[in-house]
C-alpha positions in Angstrom: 4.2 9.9 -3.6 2.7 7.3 -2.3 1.9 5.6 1.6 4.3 2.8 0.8 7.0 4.8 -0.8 7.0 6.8 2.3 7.3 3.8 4.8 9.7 1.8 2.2 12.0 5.2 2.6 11.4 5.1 6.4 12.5 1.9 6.8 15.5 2.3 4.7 16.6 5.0 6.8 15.9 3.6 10.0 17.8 0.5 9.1 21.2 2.8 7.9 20.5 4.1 11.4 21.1 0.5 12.7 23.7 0.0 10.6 25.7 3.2 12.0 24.7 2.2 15.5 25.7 -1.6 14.9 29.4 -0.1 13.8 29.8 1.3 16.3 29.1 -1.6 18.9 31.7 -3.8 17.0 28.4 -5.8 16.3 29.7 -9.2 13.8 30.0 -8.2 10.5 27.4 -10.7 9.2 24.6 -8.5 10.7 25.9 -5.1 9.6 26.2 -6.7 5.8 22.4 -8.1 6.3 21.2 -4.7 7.5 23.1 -2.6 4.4 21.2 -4.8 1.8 17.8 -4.5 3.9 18.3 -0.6 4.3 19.4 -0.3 0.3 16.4 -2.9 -0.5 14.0 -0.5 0.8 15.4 2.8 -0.3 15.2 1.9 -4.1 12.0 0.2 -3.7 10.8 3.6 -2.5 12.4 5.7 -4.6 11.8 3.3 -7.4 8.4 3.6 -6.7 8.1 7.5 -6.5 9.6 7.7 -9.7 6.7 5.4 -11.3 9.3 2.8 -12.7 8.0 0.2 -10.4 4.1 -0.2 -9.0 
């Protein structure tokens, strides 16, 4: 595993975090929808990466 794997997986996390907390503030639904794809973006990019299927 890899230093960017780990901080692409971070980041992924923390932005499902904002998404849960953004729910819950009736936040527009525009932004919640841009922070799922960020937080999916970065979670396979890491895992992707881990795996060895992407460099």
């Amino acid at each position: 595993m890899t230093g960017l794997s780990t901080v692409l997986i971070l980041v992924g996390l923390f932005l499902a975090g904002g998404v849960y907390s953004f729910s819950k503030q009736q936040m527009p639904k525009g932004v919640i929808v841009l922070l799922v794809v960020a937080s999916l973006m970065c979670l396979v990019a890491g895992v992707l990466r881990i795996q060895g299927l992407w460099d």
